[in-house]
C-alpha positions as CSV (number, residue, x, y, z in Angstrom):
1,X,66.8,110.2,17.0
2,X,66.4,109.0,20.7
3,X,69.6,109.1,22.3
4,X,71.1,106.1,24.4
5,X,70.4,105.2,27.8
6,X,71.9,106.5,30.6
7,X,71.7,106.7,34.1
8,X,69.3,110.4,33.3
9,X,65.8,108.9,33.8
10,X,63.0,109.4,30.4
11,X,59.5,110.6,31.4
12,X,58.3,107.5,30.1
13,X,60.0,105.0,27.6
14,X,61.3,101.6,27.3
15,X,65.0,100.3,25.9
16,X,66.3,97.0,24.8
17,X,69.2,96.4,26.2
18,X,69.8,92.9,24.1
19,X,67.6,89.4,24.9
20,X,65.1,89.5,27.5
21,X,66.4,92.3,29.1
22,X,64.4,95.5,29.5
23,X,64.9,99.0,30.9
24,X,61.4,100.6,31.8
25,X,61.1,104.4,33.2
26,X,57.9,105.2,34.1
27,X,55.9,107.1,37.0
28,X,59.6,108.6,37.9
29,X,60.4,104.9,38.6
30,X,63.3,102.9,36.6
31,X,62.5,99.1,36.3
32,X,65.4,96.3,34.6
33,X,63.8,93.1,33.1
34,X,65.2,89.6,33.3
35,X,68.7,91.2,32.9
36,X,71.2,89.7,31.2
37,X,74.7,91.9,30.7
38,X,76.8,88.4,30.2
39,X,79.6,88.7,26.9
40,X,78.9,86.1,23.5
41,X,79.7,82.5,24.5
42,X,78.4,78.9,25.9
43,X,76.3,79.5,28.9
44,X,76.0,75.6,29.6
45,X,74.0,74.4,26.7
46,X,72.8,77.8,25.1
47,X,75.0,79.9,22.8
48,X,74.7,83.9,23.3
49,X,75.9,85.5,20.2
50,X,75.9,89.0,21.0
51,X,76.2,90.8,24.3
52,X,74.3,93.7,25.8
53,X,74.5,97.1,24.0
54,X,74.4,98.6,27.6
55,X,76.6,97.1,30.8
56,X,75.0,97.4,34.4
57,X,77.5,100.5,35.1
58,X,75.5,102.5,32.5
59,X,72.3,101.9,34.0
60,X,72.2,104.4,37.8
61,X,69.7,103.5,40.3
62,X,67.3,101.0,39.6
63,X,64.3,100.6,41.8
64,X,63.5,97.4,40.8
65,X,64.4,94.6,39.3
66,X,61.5,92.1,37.6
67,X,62.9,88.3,36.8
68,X,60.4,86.6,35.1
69,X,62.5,82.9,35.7
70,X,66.0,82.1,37.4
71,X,66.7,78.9,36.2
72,X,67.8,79.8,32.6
73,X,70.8,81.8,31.3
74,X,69.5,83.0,28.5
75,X,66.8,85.3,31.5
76,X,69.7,85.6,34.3
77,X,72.7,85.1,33.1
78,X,76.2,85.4,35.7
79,X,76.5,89.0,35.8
80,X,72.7,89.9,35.3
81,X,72.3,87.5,39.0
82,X,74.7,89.8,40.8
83,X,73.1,92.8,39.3
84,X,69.6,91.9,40.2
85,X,70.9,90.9,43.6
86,X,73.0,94.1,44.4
87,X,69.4,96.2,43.7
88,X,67.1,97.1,46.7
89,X,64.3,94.9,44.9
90,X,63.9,92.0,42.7
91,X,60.0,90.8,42.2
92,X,59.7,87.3,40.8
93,X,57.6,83.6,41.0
94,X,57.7,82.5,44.8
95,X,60.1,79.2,43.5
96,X,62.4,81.8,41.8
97,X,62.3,84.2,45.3
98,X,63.3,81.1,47.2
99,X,66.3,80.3,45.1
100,X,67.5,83.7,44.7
101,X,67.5,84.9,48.0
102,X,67.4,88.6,49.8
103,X,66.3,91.0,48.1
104,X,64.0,89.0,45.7
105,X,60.1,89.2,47.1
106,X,58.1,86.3,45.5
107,X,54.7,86.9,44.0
108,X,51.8,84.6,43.2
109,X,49.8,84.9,40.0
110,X,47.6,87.9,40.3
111,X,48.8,89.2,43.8
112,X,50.4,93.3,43.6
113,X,52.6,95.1,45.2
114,X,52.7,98.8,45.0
115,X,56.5,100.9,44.5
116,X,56.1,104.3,45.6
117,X,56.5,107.2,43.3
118,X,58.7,110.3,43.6
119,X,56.7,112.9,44.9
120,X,53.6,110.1,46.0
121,X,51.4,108.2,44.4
122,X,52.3,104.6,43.8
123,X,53.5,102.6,40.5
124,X,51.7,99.1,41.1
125,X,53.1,96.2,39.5
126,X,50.9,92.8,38.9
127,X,52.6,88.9,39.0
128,X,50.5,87.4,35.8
129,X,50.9,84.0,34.5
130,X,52.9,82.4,31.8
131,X,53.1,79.4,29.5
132,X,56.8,78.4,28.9
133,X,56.0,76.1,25.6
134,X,52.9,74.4,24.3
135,X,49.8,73.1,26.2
136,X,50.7,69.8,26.2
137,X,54.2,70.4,27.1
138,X,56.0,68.7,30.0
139,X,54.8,69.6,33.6
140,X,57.5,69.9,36.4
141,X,56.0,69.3,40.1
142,X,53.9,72.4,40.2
143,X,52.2,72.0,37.2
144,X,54.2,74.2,35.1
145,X,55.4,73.8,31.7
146,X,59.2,74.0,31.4
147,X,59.3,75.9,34.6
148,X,57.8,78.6,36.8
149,X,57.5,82.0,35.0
150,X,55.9,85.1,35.8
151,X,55.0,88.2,33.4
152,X,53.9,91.6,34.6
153,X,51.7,93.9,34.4
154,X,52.8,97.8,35.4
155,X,50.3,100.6,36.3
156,X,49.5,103.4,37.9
157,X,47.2,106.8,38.2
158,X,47.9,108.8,35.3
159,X,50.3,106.3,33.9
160,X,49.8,103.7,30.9
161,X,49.5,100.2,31.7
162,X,52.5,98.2,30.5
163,X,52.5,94.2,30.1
164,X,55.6,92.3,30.1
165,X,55.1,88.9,28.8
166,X,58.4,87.2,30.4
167,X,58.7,83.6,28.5
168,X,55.1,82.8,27.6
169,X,54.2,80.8,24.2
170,X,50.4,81.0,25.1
171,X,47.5,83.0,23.3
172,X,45.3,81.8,25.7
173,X,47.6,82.9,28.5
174,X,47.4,86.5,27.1
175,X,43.6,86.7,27.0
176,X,43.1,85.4,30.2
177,X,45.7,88.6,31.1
178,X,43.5,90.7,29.1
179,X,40.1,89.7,30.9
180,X,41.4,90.1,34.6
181,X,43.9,93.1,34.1
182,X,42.9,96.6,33.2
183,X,44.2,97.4,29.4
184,X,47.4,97.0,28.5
185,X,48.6,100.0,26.4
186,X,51.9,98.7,26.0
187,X,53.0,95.1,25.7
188,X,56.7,94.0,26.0
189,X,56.2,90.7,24.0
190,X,59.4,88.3,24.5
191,X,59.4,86.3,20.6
192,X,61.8,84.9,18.9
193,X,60.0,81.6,18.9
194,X,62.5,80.1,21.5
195,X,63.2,76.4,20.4
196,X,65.6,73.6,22.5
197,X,65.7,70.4,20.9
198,X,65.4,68.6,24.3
199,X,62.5,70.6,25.5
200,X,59.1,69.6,24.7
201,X,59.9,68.2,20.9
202,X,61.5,71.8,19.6
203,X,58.6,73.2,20.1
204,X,58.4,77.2,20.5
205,X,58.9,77.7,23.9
206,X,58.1,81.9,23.6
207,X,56.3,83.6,21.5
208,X,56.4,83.5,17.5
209,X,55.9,86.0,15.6
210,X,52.7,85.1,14.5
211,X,51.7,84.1,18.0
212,X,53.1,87.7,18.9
213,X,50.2,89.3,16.2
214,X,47.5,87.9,17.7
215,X,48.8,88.2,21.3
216,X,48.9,92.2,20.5
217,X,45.1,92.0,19.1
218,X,43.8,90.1,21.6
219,X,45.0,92.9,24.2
220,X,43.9,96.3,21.9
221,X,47.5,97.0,22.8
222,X,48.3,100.6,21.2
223,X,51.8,100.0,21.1
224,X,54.1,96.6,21.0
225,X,57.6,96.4,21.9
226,X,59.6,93.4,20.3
227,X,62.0,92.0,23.2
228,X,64.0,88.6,23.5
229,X,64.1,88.0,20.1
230,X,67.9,88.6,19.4
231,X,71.3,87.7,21.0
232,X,70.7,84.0,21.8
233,X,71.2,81.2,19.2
234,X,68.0,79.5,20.3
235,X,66.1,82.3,18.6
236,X,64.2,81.0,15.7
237,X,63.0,83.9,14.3
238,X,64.4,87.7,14.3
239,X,63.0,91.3,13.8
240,X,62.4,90.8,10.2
241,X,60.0,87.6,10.9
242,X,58.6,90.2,13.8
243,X,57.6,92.8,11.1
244,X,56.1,90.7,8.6
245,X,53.6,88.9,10.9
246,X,52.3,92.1,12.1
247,X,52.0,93.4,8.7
248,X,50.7,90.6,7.6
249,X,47.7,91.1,10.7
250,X,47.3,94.9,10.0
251,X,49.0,95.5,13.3
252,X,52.5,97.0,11.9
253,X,51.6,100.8,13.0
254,X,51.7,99.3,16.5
255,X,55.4,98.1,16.3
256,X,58.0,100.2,17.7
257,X,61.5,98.9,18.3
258,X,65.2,100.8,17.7
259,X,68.8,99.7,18.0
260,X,69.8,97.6,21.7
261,X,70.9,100.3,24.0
262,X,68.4,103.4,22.5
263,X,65.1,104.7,23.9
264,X,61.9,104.3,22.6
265,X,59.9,107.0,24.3
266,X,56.2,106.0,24.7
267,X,54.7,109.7,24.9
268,X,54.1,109.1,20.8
269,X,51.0,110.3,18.7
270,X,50.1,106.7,18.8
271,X,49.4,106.7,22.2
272,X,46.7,108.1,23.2
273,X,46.7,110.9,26.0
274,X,50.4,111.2,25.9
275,X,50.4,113.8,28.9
276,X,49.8,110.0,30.6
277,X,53.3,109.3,30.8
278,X,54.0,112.7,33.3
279,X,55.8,111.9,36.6
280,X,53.7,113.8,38.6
C-alpha cells in the first residue's frame, strides 16, 4: 500500500487531499491545487461535510501553489487562502491574481511560465481555459460562465504531462486543450457534477461523470485521477458514479484513485516509459 503524505517528496505521484485540493510531486517539484484544509460546516451558502485527510503542517515546502478560482469556498476556503498566500508562489486567472495579492502571478489562457528544477531543467506549467457550467450559462463582464477559472497543464523534459481541469463542465473545453497542448498523460479531472440551485438552473457546473469519460478519451489520457468529487454537499455524484461511467466507456483500467491523504504514485505499468517520472 502507498503510504501517506508527508513533507518527504515522491519521484512522481499525485494525492487527494479531500475536494479540489491536490498535492502533485513531479520533476523534484511539489505543487498544492486549489487548497482547501477548512473543518465540516457552512462556508456561506455551501455545506463541507468532511475535512481534509491532510492539514497544511503535513505538507513541507511547497513550490507552488495553482488556484484555479478565488471566489468560491468550496476552491479556497479560510485556511487554504492563508496557505496559498504564505507560499513563495501561487499561479492563477489574472482577475483571481488581482484579488489575491502578492505572491499570486496571474496568467492568461495559454501563456507559461517555467519553475526551475532541482539540479536544472525546468518544470513548465500552462494557464488553459475552463467552462464553469453549461454553454449557455450566465456570462459575468468578461465573458465567463459563473466566473473566471483556469486549469493547467504541467510538463517538462523527461517528465509526463499532467492536466488539471480546475472547475470545467465543458467537453469542448477539453478538446480544444487536447489540440493546442502536447498530450496529457495524466488528467486531474475535478467531477462530482457540482450543482447550486441558484446558478445557471442546477445545472452541472463541473464535470459529471459521464462528462468525465469522454473528457479522458478525448485526451488519450493513460491515466485519470478523480478529484473534487467528495467533501462538499453540492457534489451530485461520488466515486461510485465515477467508476461506473468509465466502465461503462471501456476506460476503467485508466482510473486510479486511493483513500484522501494517500499517494498514488504515477511510475505504474500503465504508464508508459515509467523511468519518465525520474527527477533528474
Amino acid at each position: 500500500m502507498a503510504p501517506r503524505i508527508s513533507p518527504e517528496r515522491r519521484a512522481c505521484a499525485v494525492c487527494v487531499v479531500g475536494g479540489p485540493t491536490v498535492v502533485l510531486d513531479i520533476g523534484g517539484l511539489r505543487l498544492v491545487t486549489d487548497p482547501t484544509f477548512d473543518e465540516a460546516g457552512e462556508h456561506g451558502y455551501l455545506t463541507k461535510t468532511a475535512g481534509p485527510a491532510v492539514h497544511e503542517d503535513e505538507l513541507g515546502p511547497v513550490d507552488a501553489v495553482l488556484v484555479s478560482h478565488d471566489l468560491h469556498p468550496d476552491n479556497l476556503d479560510v485556511r487554504g487562502r492563508a496557505f496559498a498566500l504564505a507560499s513563495s508562489l501561487v499561479l492563477t486567472g489574472p482577475a483571481s491574481a488581482r484579488r489575491l495579492g502578492h505572491p499570486a502571478r496571474g496568467l492568461a489562457v495559454w501563456e507559461s511560465v517555467e519553475l526551475p528544477r532541482p539540479g536544472g531543467d525546468t518544470v513548465t506549467v500552462h494557464a488553459v481555459p475552463a467552462q464553469h457550467g453549461p454553454d449557455d450559462g450566465e456570462r459575468d463582464e468578461q465573458g465567463q460562465v459563473n466566473c473566471e477559472v483556469t486549469g493547467f497543464v504541467v510538463s517538462g523534459t523527461g517528465l509526463p504531462t499532467v492536466y488539471v481541469s480546475g472547475d470545467n463542465a465543458s467537453v469542448g473545453v477539453v478538446a480544444e486543450i487536447a489540440r493546442r497542448m502536447p498530450p496529457v498523460d495524466i488528467a486531474v479531472l475535478f467531477m462530482g457534477g457540482a450543482r447550486v440551485p441558484v446558478r445557471s438552473r442546477n445545472r452541472p457546473l463541473t464535470l459529471t461523470a459521464e462528462r468525465a469519460s469522454a473528457a479522458a478519451s478525448v485526451l488519450g489520457s493513460l491515466l485519470v485521477v478523480p478529484a473534487h468529487c467528495d467533501s462538499w454537499a453540492h457534489f451530485t455524484e461520488d466515486r461510485a458514479d465515477i467508476d461506473r461511467a468509465f466502465d461503462d466507456a471501456g476506460l476503467a483500467a485508466r482510473l486510479r484513485s486511493a483513500e484522501n491523504g494517500v499517494w498514488i504514485d504515477l511510475g505504474s505499468p500503465g504508464l508508459s516509459g515509467a523511468d519518465r517520472c525520474a527527477t533528474r
